[in-house]
Backbone bond lengths (Angstrom), bond angles and torsions (degrees), N, CA, C in turn:
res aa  C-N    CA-C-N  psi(-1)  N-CA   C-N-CA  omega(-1)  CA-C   N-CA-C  phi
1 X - - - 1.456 - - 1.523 111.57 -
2 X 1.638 98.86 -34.25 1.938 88.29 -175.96 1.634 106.16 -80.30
3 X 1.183 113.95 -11.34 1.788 108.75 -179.93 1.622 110.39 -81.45
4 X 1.495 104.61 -12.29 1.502 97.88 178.26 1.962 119.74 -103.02
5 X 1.310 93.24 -26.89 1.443 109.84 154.92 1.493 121.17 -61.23
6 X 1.192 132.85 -23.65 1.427 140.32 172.40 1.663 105.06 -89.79
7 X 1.320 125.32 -37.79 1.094 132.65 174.10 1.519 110.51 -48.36
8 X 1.727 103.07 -52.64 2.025 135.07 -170.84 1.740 93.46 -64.58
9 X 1.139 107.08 -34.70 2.183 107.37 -178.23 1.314 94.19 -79.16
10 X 1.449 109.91 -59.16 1.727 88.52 -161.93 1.070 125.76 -46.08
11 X 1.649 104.78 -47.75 1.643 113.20 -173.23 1.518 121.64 -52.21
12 X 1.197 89.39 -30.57 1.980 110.35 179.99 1.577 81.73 -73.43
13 X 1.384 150.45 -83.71 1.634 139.43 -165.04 1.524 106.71 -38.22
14 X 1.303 108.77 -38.30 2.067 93.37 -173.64 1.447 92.45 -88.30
15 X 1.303 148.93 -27.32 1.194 124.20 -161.75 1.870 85.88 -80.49
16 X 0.876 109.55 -57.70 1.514 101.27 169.06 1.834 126.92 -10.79
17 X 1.503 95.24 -68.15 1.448 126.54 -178.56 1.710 85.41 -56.54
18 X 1.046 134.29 -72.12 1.479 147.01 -154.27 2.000 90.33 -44.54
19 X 1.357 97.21 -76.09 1.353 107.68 -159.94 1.524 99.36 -52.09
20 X 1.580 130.40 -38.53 1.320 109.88 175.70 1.736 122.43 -70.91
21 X 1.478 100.16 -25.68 1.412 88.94 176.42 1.431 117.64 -84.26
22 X 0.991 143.55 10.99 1.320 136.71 173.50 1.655 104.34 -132.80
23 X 1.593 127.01 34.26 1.291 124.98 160.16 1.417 102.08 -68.79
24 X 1.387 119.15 161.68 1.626 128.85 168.11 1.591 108.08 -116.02
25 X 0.992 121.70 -10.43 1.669 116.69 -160.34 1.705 105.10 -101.30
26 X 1.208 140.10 -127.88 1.148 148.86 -163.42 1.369 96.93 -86.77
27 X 1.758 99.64 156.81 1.672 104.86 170.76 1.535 113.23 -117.84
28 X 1.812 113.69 81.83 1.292 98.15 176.94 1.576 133.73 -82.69
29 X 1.299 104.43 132.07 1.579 116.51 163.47 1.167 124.87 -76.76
30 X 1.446 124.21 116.55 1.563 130.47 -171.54 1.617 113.20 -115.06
31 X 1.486 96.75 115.53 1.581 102.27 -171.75 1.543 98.36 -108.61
32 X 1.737 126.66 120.90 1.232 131.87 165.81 1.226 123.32 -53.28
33 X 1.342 136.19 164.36 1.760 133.54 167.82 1.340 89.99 -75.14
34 X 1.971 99.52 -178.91 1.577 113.89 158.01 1.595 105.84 -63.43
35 X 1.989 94.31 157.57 1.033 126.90 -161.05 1.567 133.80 31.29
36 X 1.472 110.74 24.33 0.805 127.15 173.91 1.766 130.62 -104.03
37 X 1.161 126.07 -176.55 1.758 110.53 159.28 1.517 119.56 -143.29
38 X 1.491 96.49 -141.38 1.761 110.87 -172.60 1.520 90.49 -68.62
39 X 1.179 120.83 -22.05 1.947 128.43 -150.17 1.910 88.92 -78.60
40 X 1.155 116.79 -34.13 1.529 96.20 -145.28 2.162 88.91 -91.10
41 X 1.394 114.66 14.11 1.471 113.45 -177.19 2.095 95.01 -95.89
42 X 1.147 122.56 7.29 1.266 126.51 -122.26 2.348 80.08 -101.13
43 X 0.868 94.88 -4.59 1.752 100.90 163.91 1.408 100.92 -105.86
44 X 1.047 149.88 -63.52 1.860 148.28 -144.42 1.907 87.67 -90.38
45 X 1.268 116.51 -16.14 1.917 78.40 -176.55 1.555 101.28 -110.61
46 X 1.382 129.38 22.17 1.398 112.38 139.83 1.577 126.16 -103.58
47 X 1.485 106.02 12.25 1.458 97.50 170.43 2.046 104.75 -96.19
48 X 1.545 105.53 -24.63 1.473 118.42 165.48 1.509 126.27 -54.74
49 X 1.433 91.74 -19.27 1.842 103.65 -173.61 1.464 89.20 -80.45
50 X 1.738 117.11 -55.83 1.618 122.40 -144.56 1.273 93.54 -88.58
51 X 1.694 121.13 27.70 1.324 105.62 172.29 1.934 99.51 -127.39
52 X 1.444 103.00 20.41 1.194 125.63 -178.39 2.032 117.84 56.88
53 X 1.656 100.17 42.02 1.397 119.11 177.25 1.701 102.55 -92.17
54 X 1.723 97.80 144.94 1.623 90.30 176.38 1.967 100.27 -98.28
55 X 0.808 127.49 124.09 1.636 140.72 -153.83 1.489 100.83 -113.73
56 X 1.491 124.64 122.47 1.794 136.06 172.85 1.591 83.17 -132.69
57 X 1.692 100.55 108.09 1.539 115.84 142.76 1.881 119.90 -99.34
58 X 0.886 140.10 118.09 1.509 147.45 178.24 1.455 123.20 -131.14
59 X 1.224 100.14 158.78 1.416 99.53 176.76 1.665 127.77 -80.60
60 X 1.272 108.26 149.39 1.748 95.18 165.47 1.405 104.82 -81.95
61 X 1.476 95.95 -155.75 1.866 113.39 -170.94 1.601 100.06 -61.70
62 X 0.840 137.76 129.74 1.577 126.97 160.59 1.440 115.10 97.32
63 X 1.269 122.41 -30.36 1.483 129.74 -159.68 1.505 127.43 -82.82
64 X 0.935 143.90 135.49 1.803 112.62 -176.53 0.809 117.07 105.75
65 X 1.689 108.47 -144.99 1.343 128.62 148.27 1.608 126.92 -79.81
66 X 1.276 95.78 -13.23 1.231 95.78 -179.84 1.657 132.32 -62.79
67 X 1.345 110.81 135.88 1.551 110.78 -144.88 1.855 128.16 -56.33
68 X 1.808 88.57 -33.13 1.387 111.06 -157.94 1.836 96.75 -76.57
69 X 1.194 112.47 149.14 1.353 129.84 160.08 1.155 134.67 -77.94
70 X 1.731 132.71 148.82 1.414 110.23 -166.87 1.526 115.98 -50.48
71 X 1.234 123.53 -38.97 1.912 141.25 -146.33 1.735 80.77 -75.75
72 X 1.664 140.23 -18.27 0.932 133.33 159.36 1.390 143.07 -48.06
73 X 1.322 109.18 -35.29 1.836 129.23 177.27 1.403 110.07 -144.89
74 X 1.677 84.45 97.93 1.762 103.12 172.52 1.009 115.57 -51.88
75 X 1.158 122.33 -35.52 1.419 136.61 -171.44 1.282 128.09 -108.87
76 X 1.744 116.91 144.05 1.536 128.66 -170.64 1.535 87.15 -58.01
77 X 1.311 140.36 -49.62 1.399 140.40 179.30 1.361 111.70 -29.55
78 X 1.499 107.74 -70.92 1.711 111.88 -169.45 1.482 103.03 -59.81
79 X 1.580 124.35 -43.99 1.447 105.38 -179.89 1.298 129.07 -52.15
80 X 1.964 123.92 -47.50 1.548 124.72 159.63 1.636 112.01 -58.83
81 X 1.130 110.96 -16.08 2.028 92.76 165.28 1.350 136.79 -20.52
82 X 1.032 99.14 -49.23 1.551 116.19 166.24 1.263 143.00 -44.74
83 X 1.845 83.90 -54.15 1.857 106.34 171.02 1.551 116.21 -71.20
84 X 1.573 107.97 -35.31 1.152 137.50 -170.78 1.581 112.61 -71.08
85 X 1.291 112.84 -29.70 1.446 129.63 -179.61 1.472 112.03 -73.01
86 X 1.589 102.30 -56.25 1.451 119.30 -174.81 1.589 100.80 -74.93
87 X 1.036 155.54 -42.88 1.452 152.33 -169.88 1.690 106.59 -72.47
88 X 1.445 104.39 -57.55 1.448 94.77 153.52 1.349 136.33 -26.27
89 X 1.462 103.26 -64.05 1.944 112.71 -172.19 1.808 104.89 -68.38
90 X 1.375 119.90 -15.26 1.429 115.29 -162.61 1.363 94.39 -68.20
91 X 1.245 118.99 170.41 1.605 136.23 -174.52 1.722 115.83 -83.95
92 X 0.805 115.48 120.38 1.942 133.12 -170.30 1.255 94.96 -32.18
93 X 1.251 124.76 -41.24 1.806 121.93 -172.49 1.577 110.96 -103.44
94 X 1.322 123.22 1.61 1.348 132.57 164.54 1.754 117.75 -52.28
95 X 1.023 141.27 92.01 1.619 120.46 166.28 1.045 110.13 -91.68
96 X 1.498 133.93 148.67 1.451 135.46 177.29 1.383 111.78 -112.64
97 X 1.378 127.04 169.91 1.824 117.31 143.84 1.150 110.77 -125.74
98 X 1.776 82.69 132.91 1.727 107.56 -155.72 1.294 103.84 -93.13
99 X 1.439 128.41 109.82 1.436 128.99 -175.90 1.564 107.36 -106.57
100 X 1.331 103.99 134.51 2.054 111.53 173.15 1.259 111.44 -133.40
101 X 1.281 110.25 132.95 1.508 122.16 168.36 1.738 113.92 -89.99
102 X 1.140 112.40 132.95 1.423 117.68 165.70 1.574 109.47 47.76
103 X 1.620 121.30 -117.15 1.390 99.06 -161.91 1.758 105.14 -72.02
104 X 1.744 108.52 -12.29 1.476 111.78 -175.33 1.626 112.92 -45.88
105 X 1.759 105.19 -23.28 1.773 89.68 170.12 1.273 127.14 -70.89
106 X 1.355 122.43 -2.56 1.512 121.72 177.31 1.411 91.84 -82.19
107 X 0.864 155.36 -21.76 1.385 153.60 -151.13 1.564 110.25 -99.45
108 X 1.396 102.10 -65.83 1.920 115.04 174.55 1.951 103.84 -70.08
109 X 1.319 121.44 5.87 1.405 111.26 158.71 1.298 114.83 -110.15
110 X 1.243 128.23 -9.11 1.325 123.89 152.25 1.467 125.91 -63.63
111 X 1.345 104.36 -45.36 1.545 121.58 162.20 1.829 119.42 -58.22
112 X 1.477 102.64 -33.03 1.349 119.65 172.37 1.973 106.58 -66.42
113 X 1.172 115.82 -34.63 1.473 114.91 166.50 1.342 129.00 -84.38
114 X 1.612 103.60 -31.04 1.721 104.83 -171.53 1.612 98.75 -79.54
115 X 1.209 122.84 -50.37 1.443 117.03 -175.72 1.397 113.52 -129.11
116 X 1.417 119.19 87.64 1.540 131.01 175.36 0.958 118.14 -71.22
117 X 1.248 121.44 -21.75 1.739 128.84 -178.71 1.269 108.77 -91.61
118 X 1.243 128.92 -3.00 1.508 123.87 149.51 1.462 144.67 -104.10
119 X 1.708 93.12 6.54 1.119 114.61 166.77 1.532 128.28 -84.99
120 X 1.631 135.30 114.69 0.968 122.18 -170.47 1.548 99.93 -94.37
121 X 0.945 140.57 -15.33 1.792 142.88 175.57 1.383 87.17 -176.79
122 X 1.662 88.43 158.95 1.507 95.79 167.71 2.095 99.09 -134.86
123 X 1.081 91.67 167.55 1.412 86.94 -155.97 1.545 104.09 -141.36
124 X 1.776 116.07 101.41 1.387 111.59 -176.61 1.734 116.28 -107.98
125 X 1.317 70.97 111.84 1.880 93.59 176.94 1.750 118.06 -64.42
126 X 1.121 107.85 88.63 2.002 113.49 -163.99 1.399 86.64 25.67
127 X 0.950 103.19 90.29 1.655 124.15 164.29 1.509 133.60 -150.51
128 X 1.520 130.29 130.74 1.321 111.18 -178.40 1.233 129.42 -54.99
129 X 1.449 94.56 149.06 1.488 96.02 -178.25 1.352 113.32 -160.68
130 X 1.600 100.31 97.75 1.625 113.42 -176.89 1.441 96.89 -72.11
131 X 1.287 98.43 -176.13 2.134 123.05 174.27 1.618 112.31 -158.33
132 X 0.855 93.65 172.79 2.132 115.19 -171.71 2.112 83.73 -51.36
133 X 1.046 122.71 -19.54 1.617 108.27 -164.93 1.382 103.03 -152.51
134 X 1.492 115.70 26.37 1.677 126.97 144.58 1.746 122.31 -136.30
135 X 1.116 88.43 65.20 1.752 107.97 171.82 1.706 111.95 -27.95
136 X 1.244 86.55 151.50 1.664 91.89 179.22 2.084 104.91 -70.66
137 X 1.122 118.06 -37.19 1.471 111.12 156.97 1.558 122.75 -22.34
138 X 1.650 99.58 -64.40 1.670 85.28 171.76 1.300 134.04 -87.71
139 X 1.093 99.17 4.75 1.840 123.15 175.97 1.876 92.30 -67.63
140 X 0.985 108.38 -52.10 1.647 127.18 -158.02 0.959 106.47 -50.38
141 X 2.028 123.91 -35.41 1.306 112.01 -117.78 2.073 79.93 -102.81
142 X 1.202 92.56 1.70 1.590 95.53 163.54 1.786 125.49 -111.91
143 X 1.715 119.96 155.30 1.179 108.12 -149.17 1.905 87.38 -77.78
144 X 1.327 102.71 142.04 1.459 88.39 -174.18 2.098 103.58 -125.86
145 X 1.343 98.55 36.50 1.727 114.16 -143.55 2.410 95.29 -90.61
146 X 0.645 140.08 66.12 1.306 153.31 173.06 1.344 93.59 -15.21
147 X 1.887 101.25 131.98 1.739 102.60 147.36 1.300 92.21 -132.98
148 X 1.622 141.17 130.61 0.630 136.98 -176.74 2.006 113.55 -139.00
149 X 1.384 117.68 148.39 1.276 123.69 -175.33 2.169 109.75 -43.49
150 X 1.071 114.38 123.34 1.635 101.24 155.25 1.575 75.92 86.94
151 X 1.566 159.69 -20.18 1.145 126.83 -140.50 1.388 115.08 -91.73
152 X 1.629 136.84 168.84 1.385 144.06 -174.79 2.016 94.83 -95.00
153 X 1.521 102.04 153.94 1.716 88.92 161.60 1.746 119.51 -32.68
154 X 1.409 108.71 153.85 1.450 90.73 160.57 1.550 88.36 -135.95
155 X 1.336 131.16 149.84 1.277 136.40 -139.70 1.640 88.73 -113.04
156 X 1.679 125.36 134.54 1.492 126.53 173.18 1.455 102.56 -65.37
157 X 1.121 145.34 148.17 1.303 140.26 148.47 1.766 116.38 -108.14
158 X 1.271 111.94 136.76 1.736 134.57 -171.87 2.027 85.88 -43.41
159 X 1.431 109.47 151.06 1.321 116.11 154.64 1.238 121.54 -69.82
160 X 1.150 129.17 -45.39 1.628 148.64 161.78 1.766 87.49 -29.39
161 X 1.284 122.19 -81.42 1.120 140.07 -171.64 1.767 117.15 -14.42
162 X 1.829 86.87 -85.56 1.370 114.64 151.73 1.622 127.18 -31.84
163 X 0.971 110.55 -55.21 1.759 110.75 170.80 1.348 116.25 -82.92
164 X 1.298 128.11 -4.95 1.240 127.71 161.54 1.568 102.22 -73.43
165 X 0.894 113.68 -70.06 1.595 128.44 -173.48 2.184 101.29 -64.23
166 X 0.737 100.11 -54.13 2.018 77.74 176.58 1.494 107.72 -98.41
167 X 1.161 138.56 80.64 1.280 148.65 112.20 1.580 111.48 -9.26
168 X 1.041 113.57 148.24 1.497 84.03 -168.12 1.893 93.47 -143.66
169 X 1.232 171.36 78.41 1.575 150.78 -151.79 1.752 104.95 -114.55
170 X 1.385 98.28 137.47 1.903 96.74 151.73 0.847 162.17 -30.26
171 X 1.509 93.84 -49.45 1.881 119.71 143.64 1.134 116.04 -32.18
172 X 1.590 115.63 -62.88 1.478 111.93 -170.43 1.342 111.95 -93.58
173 X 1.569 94.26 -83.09 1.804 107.35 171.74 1.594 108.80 -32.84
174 X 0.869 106.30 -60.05 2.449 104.61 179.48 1.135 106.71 -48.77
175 X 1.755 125.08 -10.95 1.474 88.29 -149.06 1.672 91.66 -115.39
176 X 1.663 112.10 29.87 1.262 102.06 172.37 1.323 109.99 -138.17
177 X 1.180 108.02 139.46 1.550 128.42 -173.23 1.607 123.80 -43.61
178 X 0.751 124.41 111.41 1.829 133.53 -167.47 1.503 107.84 -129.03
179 X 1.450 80.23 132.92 1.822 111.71 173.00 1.554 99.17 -103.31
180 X 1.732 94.56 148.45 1.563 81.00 166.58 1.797 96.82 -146.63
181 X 1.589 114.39 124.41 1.160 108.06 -174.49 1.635 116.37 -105.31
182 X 1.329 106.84 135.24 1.444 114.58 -165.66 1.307 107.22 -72.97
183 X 0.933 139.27 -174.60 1.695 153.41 168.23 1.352 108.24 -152.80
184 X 1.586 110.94 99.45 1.283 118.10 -176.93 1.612 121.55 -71.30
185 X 1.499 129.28 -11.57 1.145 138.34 -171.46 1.915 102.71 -125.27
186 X 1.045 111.73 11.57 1.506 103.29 164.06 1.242 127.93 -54.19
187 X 1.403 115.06 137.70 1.717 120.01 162.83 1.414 112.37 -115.47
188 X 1.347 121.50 0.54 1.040 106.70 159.63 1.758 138.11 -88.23
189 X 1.825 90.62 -56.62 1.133 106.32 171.25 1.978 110.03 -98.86
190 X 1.592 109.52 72.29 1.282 105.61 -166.64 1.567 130.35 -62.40
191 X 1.389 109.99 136.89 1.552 102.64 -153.83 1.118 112.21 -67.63
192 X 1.401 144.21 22.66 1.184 136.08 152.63 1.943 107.23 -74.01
193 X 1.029 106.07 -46.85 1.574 95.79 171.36 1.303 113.52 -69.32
194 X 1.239 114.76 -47.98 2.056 111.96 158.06 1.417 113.20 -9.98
195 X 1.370 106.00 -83.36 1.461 116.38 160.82 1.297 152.09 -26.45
196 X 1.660 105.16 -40.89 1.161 140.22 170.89 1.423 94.35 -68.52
197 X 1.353 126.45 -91.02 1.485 131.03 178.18 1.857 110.84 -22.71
198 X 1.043 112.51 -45.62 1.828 102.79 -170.77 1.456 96.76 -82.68
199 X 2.033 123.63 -29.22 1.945 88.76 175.70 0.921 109.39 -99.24
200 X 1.805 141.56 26.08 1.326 132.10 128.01 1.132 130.21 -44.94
201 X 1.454 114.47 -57.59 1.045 140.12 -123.82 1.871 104.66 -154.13
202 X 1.582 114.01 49.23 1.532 142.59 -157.66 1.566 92.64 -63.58
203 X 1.480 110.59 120.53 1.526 112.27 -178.93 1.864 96.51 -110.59
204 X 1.291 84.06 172.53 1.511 89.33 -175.64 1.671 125.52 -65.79
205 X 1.253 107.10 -35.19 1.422 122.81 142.45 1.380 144.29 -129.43
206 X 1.453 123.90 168.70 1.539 101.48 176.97 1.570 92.08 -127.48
207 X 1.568 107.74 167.18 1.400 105.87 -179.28 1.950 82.94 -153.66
208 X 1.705 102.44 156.96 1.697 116.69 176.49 1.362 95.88 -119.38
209 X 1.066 89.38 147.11 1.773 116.05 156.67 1.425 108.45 -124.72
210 X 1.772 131.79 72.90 1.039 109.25 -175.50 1.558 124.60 -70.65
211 X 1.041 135.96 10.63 1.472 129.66 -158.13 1.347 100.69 -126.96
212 X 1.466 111.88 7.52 1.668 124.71 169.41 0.833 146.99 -61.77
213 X 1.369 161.93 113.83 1.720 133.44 -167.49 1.482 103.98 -118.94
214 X 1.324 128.54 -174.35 1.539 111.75 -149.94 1.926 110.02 -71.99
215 X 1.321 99.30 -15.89 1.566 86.09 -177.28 1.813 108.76 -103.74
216 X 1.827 92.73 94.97 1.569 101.60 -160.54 1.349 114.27 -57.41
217 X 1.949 108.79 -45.31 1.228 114.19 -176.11 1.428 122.22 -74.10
218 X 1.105 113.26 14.11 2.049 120.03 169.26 1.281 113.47 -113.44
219 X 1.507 129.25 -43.77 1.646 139.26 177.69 1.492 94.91 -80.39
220 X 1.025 137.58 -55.09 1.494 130.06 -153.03 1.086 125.59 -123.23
221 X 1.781 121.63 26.19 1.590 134.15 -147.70 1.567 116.40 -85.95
222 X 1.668 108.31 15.00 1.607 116.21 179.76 1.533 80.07 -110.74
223 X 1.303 153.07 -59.97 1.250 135.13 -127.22 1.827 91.94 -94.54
224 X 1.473 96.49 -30.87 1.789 107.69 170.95 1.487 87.25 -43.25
225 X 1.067 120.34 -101.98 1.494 142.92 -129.85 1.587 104.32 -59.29
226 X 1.958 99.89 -32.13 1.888 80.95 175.30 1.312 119.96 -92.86
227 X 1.555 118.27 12.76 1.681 129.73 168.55 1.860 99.91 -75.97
228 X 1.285 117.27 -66.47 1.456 126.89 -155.87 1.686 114.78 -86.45
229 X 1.582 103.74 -5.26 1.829 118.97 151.32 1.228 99.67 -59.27
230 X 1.389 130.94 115.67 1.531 135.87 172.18 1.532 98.10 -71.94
231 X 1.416 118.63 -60.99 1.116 127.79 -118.25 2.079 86.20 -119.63
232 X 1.429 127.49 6.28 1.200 135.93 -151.16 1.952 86.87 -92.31
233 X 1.324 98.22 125.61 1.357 94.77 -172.77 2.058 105.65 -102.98
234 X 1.336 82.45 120.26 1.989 102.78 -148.95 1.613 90.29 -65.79
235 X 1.436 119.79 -36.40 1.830 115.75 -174.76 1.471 94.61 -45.73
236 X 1.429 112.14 -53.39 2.044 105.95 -161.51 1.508 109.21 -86.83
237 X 1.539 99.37 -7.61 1.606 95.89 161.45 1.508 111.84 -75.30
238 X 0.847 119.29 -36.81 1.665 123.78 -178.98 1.230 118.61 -79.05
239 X 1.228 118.78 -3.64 1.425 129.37 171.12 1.314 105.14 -91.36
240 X 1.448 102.60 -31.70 2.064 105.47 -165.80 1.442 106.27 -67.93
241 X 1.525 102.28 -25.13 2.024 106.72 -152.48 1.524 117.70 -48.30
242 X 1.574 115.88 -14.29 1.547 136.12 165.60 1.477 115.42 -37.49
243 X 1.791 100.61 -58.53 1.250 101.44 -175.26 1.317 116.53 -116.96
244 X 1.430 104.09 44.07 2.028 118.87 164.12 1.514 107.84 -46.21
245 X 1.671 110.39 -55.40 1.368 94.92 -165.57 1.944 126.70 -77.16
246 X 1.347 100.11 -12.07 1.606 111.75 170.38 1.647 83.45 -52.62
247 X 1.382 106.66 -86.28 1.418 149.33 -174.78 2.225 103.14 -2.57
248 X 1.893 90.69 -50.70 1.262 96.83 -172.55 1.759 118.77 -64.89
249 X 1.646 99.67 -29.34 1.125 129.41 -165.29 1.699 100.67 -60.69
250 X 1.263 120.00 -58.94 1.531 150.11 177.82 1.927 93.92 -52.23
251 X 1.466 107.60 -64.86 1.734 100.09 164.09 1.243 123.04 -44.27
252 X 1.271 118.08 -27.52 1.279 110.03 -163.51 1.877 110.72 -83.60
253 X 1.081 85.38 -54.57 1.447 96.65 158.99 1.870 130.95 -21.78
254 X 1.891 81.37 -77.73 1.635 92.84 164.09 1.273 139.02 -31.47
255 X 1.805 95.53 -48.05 1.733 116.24 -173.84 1.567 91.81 -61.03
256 X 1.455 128.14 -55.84 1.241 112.96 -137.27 1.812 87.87 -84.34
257 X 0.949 132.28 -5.67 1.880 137.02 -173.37 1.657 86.58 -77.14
258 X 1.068 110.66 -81.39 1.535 112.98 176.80 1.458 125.03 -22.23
259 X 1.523 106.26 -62.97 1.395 113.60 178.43 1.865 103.85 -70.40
260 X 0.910 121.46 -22.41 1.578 113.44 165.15 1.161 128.44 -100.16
261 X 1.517 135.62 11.19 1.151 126.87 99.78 1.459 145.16 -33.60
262 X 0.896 103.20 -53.31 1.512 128.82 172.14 1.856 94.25 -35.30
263 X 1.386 104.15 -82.48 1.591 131.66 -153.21 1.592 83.91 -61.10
264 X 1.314 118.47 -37.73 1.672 109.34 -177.13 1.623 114.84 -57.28
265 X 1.395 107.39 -55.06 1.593 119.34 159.06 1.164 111.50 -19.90
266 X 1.006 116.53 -86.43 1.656 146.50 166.00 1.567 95.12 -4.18
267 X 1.397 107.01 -89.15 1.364 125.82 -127.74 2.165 77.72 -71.14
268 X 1.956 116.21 -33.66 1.469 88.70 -165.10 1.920 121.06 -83.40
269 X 1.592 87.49 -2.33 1.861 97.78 166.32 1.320 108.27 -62.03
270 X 1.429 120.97 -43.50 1.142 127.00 -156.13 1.709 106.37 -78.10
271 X 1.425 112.93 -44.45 1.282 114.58 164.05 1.328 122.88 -64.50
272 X 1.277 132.29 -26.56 1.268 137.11 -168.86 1.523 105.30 -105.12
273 X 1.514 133.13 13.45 1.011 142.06 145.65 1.626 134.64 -91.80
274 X 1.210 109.06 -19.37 1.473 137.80 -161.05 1.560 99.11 -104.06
């Protein structure tokens, strides 16, 4: 039974693999919060597929599946490695939209400086989000420390640290287009600092989810997905809303293909480490 159940994941990973490699529409990048991973995007990237988006959720340093332990990357550096690796290797004429949850915006604004020209928006989901003239200092001066459902350690890093490593300039970081989506029912990241962060730190747009709480893409992953569809044409969405509940049924599905992929991943790091 377990050789045919591993057989039932894989197939769910290539049909996976399939549907991202032959999307035509947008290329979203999905960056998790702390202590979290690729797992918690595992509702928003099958409604991203059926909207014909090519979708990369992964882990950072430590997170996930990913192998290494916090006591591994002293540094806020080694944890975006990851993001930093993959944005690198993408193709000179590639643009993506770079989406981060929670601490994932420290991450997609580093990425927002090293390679701006492959950024087509970046998009922070109640997520931090310093600029060239909101330092991680005043980011700090609030507790910004994650407990979150399912999560792995997530390691504090020094401020010293942090502001060494996000530098942040106009040139680069300014010169790319930012969403910033509120979460009206947060307790973590409470939307008064939400707030605070966008009239510091004025993004190109703002968008609410009031009925949200901090984990947008699990509580609120329809109103997610028809904000951060660039290109989702809302007249034939509003025509579709008839057949949401078939529609949800077909999501439901997806989520759990995804998330068992996922756990398949999982389970062959874990064997192939041991």
């Amino acid at each position: 039974m377990e050789a045919i159940r591993r057989k039932q994941l894989l197939l769910v990973f290539l049909v996976a693999l399939f549907l991202v490699q032959t999307a035509s529409g947008d290329h979203f990048v999905l960056v998790h919060g702390g202590g979290l991973g690729a797992w918690s995007w595992f509702k928003l990237v099958p409604r991203l597929w059926s909207y014909g988006h090519k979708v990369t959720a992964f882990d950072l340093a430590a997170a996930g599946v990913d192998p290494r332990q916090v006591t591994d990357i002293p540094s806020i550096a080694d944890y975006f490695k990851p993001l930093r690796d993959y944005m690198a290797a993408l193709p000179s004429q590639e643009k993506v939209i770079l989406v981060g949850h929670s601490q994932g915006g420290l991450a997609i604004s580093q990425s927002m400086e090293l390679f701006p020209q492959k950024i087509k928006v970046a998009v922070f989901v109640t997520a931090f989000m310093p600029g060239p003239n909101y330092n991680i200092s005043t980011l700090n001066q609030d507790d910004w420390v994650l407990a979150t459902l399912l999560s792995r350690p997530s390691r504090v890093y020094s401020e010293q640290d942090m502001s060494n490593v996000l530098k942040l300039s106009t040139e680069k970081y300014g010169s790319v287009n930012r969403v910033f989506i509120i979460s009206g029912q947060d307790k973590i990241l409470i939307p008064s600092f939400q707030r605070l962060m966008v009239t510091r730190n004025p993004p190109t747009e703002v968008q609410e989810i009031a009925t949200s709480d901090h984990i947008v893409m699990i509580s609120r992953v329809d109103e997610l997905s028809e904000i951060i569809d660039l290109k989702k044409d809302k007249a034939s969405f509003e025509n579709s809303k008839a057949e949401k509940t078939d529609s949800k049924t077909v999501f439901m599905k997806s989520d759990l293909s995804f998330m068992s992929a996922y756990i398949f991943i999982r389970r062959m790091k874990s064997e192939s480490s041991s």
